[in-house]
C-alpha positions in Angstrom: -38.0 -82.6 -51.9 -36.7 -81.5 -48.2 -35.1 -84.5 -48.1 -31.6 -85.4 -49.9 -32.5 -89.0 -52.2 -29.7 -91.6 -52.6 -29.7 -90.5 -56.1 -29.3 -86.8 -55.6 -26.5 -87.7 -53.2 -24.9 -89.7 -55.5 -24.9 -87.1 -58.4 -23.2 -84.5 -56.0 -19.5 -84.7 -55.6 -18.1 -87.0 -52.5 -15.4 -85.6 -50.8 -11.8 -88.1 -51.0 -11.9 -90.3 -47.7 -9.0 -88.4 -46.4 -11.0 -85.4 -46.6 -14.1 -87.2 -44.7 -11.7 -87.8 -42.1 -10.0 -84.0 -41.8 -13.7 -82.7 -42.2 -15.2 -85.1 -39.5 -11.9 -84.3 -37.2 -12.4 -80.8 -37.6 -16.1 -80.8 -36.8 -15.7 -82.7 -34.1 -13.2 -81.0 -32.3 -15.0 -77.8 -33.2 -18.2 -78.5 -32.0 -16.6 -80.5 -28.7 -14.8 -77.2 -27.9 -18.1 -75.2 -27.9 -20.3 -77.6 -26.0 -17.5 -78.1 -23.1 -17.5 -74.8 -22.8 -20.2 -74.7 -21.4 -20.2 -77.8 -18.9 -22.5 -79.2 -16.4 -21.9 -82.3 -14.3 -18.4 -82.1 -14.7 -15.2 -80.5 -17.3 -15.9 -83.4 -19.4 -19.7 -84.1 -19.6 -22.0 -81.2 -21.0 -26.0 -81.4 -22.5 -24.8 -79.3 -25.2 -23.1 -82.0 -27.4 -22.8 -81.8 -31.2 -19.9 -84.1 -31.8 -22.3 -86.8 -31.3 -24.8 -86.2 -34.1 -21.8 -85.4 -35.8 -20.7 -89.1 -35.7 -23.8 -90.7 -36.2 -24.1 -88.8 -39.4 -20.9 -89.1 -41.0 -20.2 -92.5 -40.3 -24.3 -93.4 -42.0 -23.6 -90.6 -44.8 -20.1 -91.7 -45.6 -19.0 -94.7 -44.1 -18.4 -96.4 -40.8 -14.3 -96.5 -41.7 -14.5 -92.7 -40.8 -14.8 -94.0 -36.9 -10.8 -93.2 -36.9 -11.6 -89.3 -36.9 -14.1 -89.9 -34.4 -11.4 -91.6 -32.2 -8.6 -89.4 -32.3 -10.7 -86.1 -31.9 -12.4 -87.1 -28.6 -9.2 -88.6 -27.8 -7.4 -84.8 -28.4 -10.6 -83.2 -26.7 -10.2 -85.3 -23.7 -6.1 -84.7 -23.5 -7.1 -81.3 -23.3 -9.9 -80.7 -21.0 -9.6 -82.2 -17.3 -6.7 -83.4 -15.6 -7.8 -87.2 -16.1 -4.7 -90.0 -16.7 -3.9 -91.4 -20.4 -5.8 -94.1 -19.8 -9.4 -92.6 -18.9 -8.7 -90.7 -21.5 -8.4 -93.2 -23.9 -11.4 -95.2 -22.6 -13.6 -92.0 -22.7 -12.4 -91.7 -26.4 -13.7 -95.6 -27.2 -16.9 -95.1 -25.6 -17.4 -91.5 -27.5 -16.2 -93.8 -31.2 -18.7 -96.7 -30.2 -21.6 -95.2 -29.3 -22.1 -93.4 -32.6 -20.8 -96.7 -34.3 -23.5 -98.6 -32.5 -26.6 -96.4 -33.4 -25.6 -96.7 -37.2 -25.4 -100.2 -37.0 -28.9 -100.4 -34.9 -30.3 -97.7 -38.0 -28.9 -99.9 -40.8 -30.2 -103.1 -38.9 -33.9 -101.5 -38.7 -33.7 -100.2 -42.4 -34.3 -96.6 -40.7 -33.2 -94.7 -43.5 -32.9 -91.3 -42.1 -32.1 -89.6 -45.6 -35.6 -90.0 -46.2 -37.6 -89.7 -42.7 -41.3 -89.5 -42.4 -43.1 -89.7 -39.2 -42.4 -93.3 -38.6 -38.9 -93.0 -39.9 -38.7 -90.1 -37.7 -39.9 -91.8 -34.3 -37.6 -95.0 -35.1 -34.6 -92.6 -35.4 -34.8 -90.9 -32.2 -35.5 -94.5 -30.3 -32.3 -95.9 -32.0 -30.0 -93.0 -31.7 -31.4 -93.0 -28.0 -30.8 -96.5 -27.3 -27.6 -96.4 -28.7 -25.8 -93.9 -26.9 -27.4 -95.5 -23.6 -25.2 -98.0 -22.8 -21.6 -96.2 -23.8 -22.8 -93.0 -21.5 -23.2 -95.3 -18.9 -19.6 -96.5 -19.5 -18.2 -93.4 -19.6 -19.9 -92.4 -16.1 -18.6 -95.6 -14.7 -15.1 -94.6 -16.1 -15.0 -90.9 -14.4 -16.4 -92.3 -11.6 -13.5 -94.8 -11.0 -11.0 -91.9 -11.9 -12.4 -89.6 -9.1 -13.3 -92.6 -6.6 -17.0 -92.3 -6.7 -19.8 -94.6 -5.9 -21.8 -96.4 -8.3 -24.6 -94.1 -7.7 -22.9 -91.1 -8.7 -21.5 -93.2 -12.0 -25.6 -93.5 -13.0 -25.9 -90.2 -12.3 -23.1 -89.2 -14.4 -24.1 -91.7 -17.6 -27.2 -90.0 -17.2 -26.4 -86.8 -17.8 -23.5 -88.0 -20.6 -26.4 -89.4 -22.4 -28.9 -86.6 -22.3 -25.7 -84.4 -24.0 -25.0 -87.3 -26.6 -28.7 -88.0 -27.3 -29.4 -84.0 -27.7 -26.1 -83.7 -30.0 -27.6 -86.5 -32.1 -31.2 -84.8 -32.4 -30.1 -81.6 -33.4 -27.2 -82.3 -35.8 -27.9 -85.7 -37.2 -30.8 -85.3 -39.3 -29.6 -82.2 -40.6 -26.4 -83.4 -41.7 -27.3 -86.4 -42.8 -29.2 -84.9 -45.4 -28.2 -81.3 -46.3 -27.5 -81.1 -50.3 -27.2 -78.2 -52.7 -31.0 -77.7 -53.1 -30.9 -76.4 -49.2 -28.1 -74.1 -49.8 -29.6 -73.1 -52.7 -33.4 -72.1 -51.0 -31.2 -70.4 -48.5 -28.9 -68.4 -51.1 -32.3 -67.5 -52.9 -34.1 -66.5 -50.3 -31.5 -64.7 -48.0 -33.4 -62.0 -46.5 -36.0 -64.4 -45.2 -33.5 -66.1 -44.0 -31.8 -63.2 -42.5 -34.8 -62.2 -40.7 -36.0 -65.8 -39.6 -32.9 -66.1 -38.0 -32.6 -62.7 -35.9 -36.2 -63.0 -34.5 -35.2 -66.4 -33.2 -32.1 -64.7 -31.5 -34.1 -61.9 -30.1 -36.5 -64.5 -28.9 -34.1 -66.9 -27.7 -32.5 -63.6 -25.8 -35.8 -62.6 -24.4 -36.6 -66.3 -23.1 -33.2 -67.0 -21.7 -30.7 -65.0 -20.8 -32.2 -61.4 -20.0 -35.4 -63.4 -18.6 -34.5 -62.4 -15.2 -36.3 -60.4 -13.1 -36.4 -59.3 -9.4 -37.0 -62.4 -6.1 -35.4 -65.3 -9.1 -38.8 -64.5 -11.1 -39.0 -65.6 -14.7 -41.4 -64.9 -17.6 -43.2 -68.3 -18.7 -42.3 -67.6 -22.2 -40.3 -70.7 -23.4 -42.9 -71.7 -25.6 -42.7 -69.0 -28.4 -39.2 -70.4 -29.2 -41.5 -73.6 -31.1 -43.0 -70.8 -33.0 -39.9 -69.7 -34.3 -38.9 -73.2 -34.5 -42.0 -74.0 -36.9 -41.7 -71.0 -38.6 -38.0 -71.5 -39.6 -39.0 -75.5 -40.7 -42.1 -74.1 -43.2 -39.6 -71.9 -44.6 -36.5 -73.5 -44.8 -37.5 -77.0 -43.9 -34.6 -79.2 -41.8 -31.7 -76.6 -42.1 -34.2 -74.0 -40.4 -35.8 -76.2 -38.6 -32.2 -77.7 -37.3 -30.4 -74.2 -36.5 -33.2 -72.5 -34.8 -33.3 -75.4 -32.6 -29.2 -75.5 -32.4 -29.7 -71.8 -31.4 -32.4 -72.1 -28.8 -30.6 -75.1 -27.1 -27.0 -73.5 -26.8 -28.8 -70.3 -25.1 -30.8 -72.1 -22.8 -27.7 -74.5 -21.7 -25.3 -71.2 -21.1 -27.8 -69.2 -19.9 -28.9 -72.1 -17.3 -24.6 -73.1 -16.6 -24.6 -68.9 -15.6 -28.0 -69.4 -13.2 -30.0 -67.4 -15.8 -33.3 -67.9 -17.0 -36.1 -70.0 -16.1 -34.1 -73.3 -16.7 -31.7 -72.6 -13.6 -32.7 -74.4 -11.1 -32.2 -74.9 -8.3 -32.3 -78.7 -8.0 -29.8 -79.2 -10.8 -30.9 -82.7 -11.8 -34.5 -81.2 -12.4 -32.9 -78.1 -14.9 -31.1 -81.4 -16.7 -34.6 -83.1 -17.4 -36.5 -79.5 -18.0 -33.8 -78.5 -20.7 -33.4 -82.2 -22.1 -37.3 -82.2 -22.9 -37.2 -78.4 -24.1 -34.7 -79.2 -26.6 -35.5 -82.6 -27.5 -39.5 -81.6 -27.8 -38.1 -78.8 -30.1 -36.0 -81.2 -32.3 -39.7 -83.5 -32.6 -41.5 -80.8 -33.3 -39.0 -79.5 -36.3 -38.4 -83.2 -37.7 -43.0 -83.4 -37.3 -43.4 -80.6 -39.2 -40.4 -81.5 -42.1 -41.6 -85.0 -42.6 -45.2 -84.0 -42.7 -44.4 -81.2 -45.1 -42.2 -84.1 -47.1 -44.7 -86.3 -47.1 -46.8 -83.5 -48.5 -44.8 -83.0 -51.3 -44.5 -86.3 -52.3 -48.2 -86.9 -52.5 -48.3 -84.3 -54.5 -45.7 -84.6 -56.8 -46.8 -88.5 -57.2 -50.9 -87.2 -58.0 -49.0 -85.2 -60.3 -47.1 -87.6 -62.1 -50.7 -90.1 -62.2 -52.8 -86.9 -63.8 -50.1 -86.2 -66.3 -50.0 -90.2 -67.1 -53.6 -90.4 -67.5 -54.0 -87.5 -69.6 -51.3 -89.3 -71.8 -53.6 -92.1 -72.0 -56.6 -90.1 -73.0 -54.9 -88.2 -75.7 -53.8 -91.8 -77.0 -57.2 -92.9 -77.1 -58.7 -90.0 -78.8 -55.5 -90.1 -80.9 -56.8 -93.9 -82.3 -60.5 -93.1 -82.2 -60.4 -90.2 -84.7 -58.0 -92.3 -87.0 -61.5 -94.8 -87.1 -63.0 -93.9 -90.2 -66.3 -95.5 -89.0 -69.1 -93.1 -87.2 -68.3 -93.5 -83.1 -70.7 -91.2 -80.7 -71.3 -91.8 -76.9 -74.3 -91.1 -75.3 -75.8 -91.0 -71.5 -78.5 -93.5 -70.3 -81.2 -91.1 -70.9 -79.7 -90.7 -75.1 -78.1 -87.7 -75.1 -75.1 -87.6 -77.0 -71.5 -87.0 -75.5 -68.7 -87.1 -77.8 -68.8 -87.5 -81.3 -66.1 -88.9 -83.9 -66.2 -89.7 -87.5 -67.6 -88.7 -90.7 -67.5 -89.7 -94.2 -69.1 -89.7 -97.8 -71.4 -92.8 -96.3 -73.8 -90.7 -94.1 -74.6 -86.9 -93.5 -74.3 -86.8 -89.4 -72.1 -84.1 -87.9 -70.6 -83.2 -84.7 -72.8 -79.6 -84.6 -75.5 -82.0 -85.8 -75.7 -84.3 -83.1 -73.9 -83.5 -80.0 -75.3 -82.0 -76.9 -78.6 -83.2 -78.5 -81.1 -86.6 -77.8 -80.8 -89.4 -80.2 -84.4 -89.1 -80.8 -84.1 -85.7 -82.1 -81.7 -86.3 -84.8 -82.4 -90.4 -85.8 -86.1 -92.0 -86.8 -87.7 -94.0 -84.1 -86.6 -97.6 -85.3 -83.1 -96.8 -85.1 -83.3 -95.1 -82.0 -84.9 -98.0 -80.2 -82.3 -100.2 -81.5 -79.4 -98.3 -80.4 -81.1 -98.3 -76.7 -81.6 -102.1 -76.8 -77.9 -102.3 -78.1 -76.9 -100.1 -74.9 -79.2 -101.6 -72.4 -77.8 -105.1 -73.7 -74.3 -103.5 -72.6 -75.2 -102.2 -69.8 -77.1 -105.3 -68.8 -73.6 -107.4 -69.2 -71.5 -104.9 -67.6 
């Protein structure tokens, strides 16, 4: 299964809740760190975003008490980047803790269970996750916008681009976290030469498509689109950790390369690059989570077909089991007489398997009975 099961999640060992919280602190301030380095709209609003999905899946892995390591890491990330007042900082720190607590509650409400997504599963995720960091981007847009005196307008425009960052964050590191186990690790640990290699095409592609995609009069290569074939590539190997990293990879290069004014994805309208690297990267994270629940669903046709064959052969070898302990003489035949299977055999008659089978009834019985034992079948047959 590519897919972590509430059982095999329960059988693995669950860190103390004091650990959850230092783990989800760390990652949060970790990843926050990264994205704002490379910013966009403003020092505290980027499209590259992982604390986000980070959220989303700790608090529906774990537990929604972990919102407090949530709080106080975009509380520190905010102290510490900017020259905002205590306050905005603070209310930039509830909005980044409900947003995340929101799209768990709309996921649990739905019965989305994103430890097991298939295409449907999939599809309700991303519509969640996206409605739920709507409405606490636009808050926090309206909350800079007050800090630096700006117009409503400009507060949209903000949100707007606070919720492409959140909902990209939550594409990209959700699913993946949300369901990474010891089987994953272990593919990868077998296999770690593929995995070497799948990963340093994708960066040589990713270099190739972003950054040194530059070429003489602001020209650029229309060569975006072999980044999905890595992306594919990595999820039919590897399933959602490649699928997930490649796409994490291909997303941080085209956001630096695009904040620098390289590659295709620089713009020069900037609100245009925001929509051209939010679809890039969220048509990416689709196509990754398409091809993982397909291949899931795959496997779990399979694996169930399996279980049915191996339960009806059970069945058979149980019926053959009780025919053969019948003493009496038991032989099927076709419509047309010729015999099937044979079973039985005793001091009472002289008929034999080698006798009978593969042969017509007529060839091995006298007339008389063989027009009974038609009758007898075409009575049978007659009432079904």
């Amino acid at each position: 299964m590519l897919f972590a099961s509430s059982g095999e999640r329960s059988s693995q060992s669950t860190p103390s809740r004091t650990s959850q919280l230092l783990l989800v602190f760390l990652a949060y301030c970790l990843t926050g760190w990264i994205g704002l380095y490379v910013p966009f709209e403003n020092d505290k609003v980027t499209l590259f975003w992982l604390p986000s999905g980070i959220a989303v899946a700790a608090l529906y892995r774990w537990s929604p008490a972990l919102w407090p390591g949530v709080f106080f890491a975009a509380l520190l990330l905010n102290l510490t980047t900017g020259t905002s007042s205590f306050v905005t900082d603070l209310l930039l720190a509830a909005t980044n803790t409900l947003a995340p607590l929101i799209s768990v509650w709309l996921l649990r409400w739905a019965n989305c269970n994103i430890t097991y997504l298939h295409r449907s599963n999939a599809l309700c995720f991303l519509t969640l996750c996206s409605l739920g960091m709507l409405i606490y981007a636009i808050s926090g847009g309206i909350i800079l916008s007050l800090q630096h005196h700006q117009t409503l307008d400009s507060a949209l425009y903000i949100g707007l681009v606070w919720w492409m960052g959140d909902t990209l964050g939550v594409f990209l590191a959700t699913p993946l976290l949300a369901n990474i186990n010891k089987k994953h690790i272990d593919k990868i640990l077998a296999r770690k030469l593929d995995f070497f290699i799948v990963c340093a095409i994708s960066l040589i592609v990713g270099l190739l498509c972003f950054p040194l995609n530059n070429y003489a009069d602001n020209i650029h290569l229309p060569i975006a689109f072999i980044s999905f074939v890595c992306v594919a590539w990595a999820a039919l190997n590897f399933g959602l950790p490649g699928s997930a990293l490649t796409t994490i990879g291909f997303s941080f290069l085209a956001v630096w390369s695009s904040v620098h004014h390289l590659g295709p994805f620089a713009l020069s309208d900037w609100q245009l690059s925001y929509w051209v690297i939010w679809i890039y990267t969220a048509s990416m994270a689709i196509l990754g989570l398409m091809i993982t629940a397909a291949h899931t669903e795959i496997a779990t046709t399979t694996y169930q077909l399996g279980e049915s064959n191996q339960e009806q052969e059970q069945q058979k070898q149980y019926l053959e089991a009780v025919l053969h302990a019948i003493p009496d003489l038991l032989f099927e035949i076709d419509r047309e007489g010729q015999v099937i299977s044979f079973n039985g055999g005793n001091e009472h008659h002289t008929l034999s398997a080698p006798v009978l089978l593969g042969k017509n009834l007529s060839e091995t019985l006298s007339s008389s009975s063989v027009s009974v034992w038609i009758s007898a079948c075409g009575e049978a047959d007659n009432w079904g």
